[in-house]
Structures are given as structure tokens and as C-alpha cells.
N, C-alpha and C positions, 0 to 999 in steps of 0.2 A: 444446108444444116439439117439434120437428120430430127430435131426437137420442131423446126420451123414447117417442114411437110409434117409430121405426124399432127402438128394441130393445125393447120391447113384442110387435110380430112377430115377433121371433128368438126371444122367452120362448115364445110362443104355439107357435111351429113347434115349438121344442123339443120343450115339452111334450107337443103330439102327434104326434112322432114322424117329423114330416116334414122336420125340418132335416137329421136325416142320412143320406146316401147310404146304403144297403145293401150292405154288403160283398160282392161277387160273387167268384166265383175267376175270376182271368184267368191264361191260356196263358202259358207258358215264353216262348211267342213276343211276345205283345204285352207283354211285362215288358223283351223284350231288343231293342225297338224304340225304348222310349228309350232307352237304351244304346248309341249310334252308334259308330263305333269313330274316329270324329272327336275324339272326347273323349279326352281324357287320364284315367287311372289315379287320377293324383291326384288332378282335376277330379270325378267321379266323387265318388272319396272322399268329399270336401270336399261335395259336393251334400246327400249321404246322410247323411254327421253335423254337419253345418252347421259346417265346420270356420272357417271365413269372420271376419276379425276386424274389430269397430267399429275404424274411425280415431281413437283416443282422443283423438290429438295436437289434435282439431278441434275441443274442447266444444262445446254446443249451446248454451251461455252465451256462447262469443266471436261464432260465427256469428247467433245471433239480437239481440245487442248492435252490431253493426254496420251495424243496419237503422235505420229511425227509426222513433220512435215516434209511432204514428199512431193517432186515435182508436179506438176501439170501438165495435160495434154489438151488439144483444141476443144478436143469432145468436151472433156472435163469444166472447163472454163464454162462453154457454151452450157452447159446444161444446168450449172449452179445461178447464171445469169437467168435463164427463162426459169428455173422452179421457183427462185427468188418471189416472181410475180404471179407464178402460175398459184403457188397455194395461197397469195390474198385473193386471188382469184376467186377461189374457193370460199375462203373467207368473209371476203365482201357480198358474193350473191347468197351466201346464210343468213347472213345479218339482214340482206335484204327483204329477205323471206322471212323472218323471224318478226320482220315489223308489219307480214300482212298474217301472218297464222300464228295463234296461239301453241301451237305445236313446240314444248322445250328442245328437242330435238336440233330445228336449226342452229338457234341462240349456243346449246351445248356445245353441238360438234364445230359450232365457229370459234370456238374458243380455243380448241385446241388444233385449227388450223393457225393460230396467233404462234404455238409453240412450233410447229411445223415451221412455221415461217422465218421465226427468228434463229430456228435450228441453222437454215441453207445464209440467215445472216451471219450467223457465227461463221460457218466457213469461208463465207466473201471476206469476214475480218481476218481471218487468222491466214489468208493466203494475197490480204494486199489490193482485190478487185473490189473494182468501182460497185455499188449497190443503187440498180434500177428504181430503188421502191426507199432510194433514203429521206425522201420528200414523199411520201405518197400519201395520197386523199383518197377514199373511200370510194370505190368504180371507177377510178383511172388510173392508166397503164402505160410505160411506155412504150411496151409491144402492141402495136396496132392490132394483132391480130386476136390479142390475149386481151384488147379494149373490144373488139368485136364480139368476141364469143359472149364475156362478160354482157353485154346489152342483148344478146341472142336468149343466153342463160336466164336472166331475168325476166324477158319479158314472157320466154315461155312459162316459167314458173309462178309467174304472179297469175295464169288461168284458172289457177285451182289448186286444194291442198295436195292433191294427189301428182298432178302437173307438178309442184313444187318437190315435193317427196321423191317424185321421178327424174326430176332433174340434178337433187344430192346423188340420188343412185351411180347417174351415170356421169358424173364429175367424179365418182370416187373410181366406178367400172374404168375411164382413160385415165383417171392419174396409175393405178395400178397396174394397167396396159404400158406406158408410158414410163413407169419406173423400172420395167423387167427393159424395156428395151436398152435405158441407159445404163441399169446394170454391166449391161455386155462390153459397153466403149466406155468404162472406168475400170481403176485400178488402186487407186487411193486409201488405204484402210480408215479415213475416216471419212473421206467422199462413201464409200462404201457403207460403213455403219449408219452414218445418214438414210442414207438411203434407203436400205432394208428398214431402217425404222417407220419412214415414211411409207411404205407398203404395208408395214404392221399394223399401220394408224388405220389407210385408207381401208384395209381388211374390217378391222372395226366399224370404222361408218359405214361403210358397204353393209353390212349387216346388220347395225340400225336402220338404216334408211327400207330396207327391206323388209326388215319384222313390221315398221310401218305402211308400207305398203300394202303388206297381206293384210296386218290390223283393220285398214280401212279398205278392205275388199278390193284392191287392185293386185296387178301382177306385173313382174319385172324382167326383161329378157335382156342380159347381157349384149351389150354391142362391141366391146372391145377384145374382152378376155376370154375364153372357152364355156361353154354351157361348164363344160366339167370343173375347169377352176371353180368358177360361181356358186357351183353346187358344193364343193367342197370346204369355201371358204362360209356362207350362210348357213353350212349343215354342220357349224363347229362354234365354237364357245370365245367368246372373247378372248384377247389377245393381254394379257399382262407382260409387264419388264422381266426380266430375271436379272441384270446385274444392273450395277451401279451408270453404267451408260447406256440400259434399254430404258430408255427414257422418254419417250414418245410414244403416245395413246391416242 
């Protein structure tokens, strides 16, 4: 299963220490160079503690309900089963972090992995498949591997606020690694519109977590996705809906 090796690597890296950046100090100056004075105050703000709110009014039950329903493939199946738990994943180790740092930021962007996650429910409802996480308790998983990581994730994050800030970075760096890959082996127009939105979202926190980063004088080297995506996606402005089914932040 092509979702099961791709986080098998990210256990592996973990483990030895290669999945994360090394906190460097960087200069007053390179902190206040994202910092443009193009930016509003409140935009700012808003970047730093993820002040940014899901479009509730839009469920990810109306949006994905208004698609048709189109067969499935193995891929297909299998991928909505692991994202199922991969973004409580996410989820859960913000929340976890949110009760040791004062930082809005976790608490925020775990909120809107809540909407992420019940988006990939909605599609397990409306095509039939059983839901891994329909019992689910806070840090447990019934992907052993996706229980691993989850305790790897944490424990390196509770080291420090910057440790913590680094470890959303690079949960957002593989989910977005991770969603271009299954892009490729789906076909579904509403497995698809998911999906693209979940990459919209993790663009977003990807660039929180980063504006924090530099704010508290560290720095962040992509491990999954291209320096140049990276640069691309942190050197751009938050991601809004445009229709009634862009509905994920």
C-alpha cells in the first residue's frame, strides 16, 4: 500500500532524527523580512495565531453530497481510510501542544483539522466504508503506525516551543507531500475536491507555523516537498474559498 510505505519513511526519518530541521538562531533581520510593511497589523496577527475561521455555513456533507457518486478504486478506498486518522493525527498532537505552550496557533489550527477530518468522514458516509476513528479517544489510532508516529510527534514537541512549532511545520510539510502523491491514484470528483482542499488548508498552516518559527528566531527546512514549493507556498498570502464547496481552511 503506497500510503503505508510513505509513512513508514516519515516513522524511519523520525526516528533517526532526520525528519527535523535543526533549530538555528536567525537575525532580527531575516525574521523582519517576512514582515513586509505591506501587511496589515491584523493580517499579521491573524497569520501568527491562526486567527482565520472554517466557513461553517458550507459542510463538507453539502459540498461532497453534491457530487455523484462514482465508483472506487483500491487506491481510493485505502487512502480515505488512513487520512481518516492521519488528520486526528494532526489534530490530537496540536491539542497536545496547546496544553504545554501558550501559543494560539496550536489550539487554532487543531480546530480546523476537526473540519479536515470530518470532511474524509463525510466521504467514508456517503460511499458506505467502515470509519477507523468512529470510536476514537484522543492519541489513539488504529493504524499502529499512525499510533507511532503520534507518540514520536509528541514527545518531540513537548521539548520546546520551537521543537513544538517545528513539528506542526513538518506534519503540514508530509500531509502536503502525501496529498500530491494520492492526487495521482484518484479520480473521484469529490475524493478529488477533498483533497485539493486539504492541501489548501495544510498550505495555510504550513505558513503559520512558519511565520512562527521565524517570529521566535528559528528556521525551517522542508523535508518532504521541494525548497521551491516551500518557498512558494510561505512567500504567498493565505488561501481563501472561492465557491460554495471551497470550504476548507
Amino acid at each position: 500500500m503506497k500510503t503505508k510505505r510513505i509513512l513508514f519513511t516519515a516513522i524511519a526519518m523520525l526516528a533517526t532524527g532526520l525528519l527535523f530541521t535543526s533549530i538555528q538562531g536567525c537575525s532580527k533581520d531575516v525574521a523582519d523580512e517576512t514582515s513586509t510593511t505591506t501587511l496589515s497589523d491584523d493580517y499579521k496577527t491573524d497569520v501568527i495565531e491562526y486567527t482565520f475561521i472554517d466557513p461553517l455555513a458550507c459542510t463538507p456533507q453539502s459540498c461532497i453530497d453534491s457530487l455523484p457518486l462514482e465508483p472506487l478504486n483500491q487506491s481510493e478506498i485505502d487512502a480515505l481510510t488512513f487520512l481518516r486518522e492521519e488528520e486526528l493525527l494532526a489534530h490530537d498532537v496540536y491539542q497536545a501542544l496547546s496544553g504545554l505552550y501558550t501559543k494560539p496557533v496550536f489550539l487554532n489550527i487543531s480546530k480546523s483539522e476537526t473540519v479536515h477530518s470530518d470532511a474524509i468522514k463525510a466521504l467514508l458516509v456517503k460511499y458506505q466504508l467502515p470509519d477507523p476513528a468512529a470510536t476514537h479517544v484522543s492519541g489513539t489510532f488504529v493504524n499502529p503506525d499512525l499510533q507511532n508516529l503520534y507518540t514520536i510527534l509528541v514527545s518531540k514537541g513537548s521539548t520546546s516551543l520551537l521543537d513544538g512549532l517545528t513539528v506542526g511545520a513538518t506534519i503540514e510539510d508530509l500531509d502536503i507531500s502525501d496529498l500530491q502523491k494520492q492526487l495521482v491514484l484518484i479520480d473521484n470528483q469529490d475524493i478529488t475536491l477533498v483533497f485539493n482542499n486539504l492541501m489548501k488548508g495544510s498550505r495555510n498552516h504550513l505558513r503559520s507555523f512558519y511565520a512562527n518559527i521565524l517570529f521566535n528566531k528559528g528556521t525551517y527546512t522542508p523535508q518532504y516537498i521541494s525548497q521551491e514549493e516551500f518557498d512558494l507556498i510561505v512567500g504567498s498570502s493565505h488561501e481563501f474559498g472561492t465557491s460554495n464547496c471551497t470550504c476548507l481552511n
